[in-house]
Structure formats: structure tokens, C-alpha cells
C-alpha positions, 0 to 999 in steps of 0.5 A: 570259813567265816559264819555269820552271826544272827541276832534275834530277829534272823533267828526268829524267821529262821527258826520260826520260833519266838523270843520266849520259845527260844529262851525257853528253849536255851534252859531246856537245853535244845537251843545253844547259848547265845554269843555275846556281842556287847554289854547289851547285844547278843547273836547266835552262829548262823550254822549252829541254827542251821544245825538246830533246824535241820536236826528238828526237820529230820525228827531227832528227839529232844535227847538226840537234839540236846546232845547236839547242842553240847556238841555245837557249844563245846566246838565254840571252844575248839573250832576245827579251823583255829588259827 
């Protein structure tokens, strides 16, 4: 299944979290890592917000949410539907 890839102002409005929330939040480790496009661009994984997002409705705790953000980082590597 193909998943689209956000840049940073889809993940704003998805997220409702701003530029430096986000980045801020990528260090703490409760936001995966952007993908790289280009030299200069970057987008993140439309599920992997979606992930993020649900887990923070459904009230996870930073731990729970930074495990899950390993998770989504390392399935990057190993997707379950690879060619």
C-alpha cells in the first residue's frame, strides 16, 4: 500500500503542533525523524503521523509514544510489504 508523503505544513495541520514543537519534538524522541527528499526538502510518512496522532488521542505516555516512534523508524528499514 503506497503512503503518501507530508512536508511540513500537512504535518503542522495534522498535527497542530508547530515547526519548533515538532523539531522539538524529533530530539526528545516523540516524533520520528523526517525522510529526506532532497538536499534542502524533507517529508514525513503520512501513517507515521497518523500513528503519532492517534497514540497522543488515546493518551499514551511519552515512554509508550517513544517506543512507538523506534518502532515506526526501524519498520522504514524493513517494510512488511518489500519488494
Amino acid at each position: 500500500m503506497a503512503q503518501a508523503l507530508l512536508r511540513l505544513p500537512a504535518v503542522k495541520a495534522e498535527s497542530g503542533a508547530s515547526r519548533s514543537t515538532i523539531y522539538l519534538r524529533i530530539q526528545q524522541g516523540l516524533w520520528p525523524k523526517p525522510v529526506r527528499l532532497g538536499p534542502r526538502s524533507v517529508a514525513w510518512p503520512s501513517g507515521e503521523v497518523a500513528a503519532i496522532n492517534t497514540a497522543r488521542i488515546a493518551g499514551k505516555t511519552d515512554d509508550e509514544i517513544r517506543v512507538l516512534v523506534v518502532k515506526l523508524e526501524a519498520a522504514r528499514k524493513y517494510p512488511a510489504n518489500a519488494l
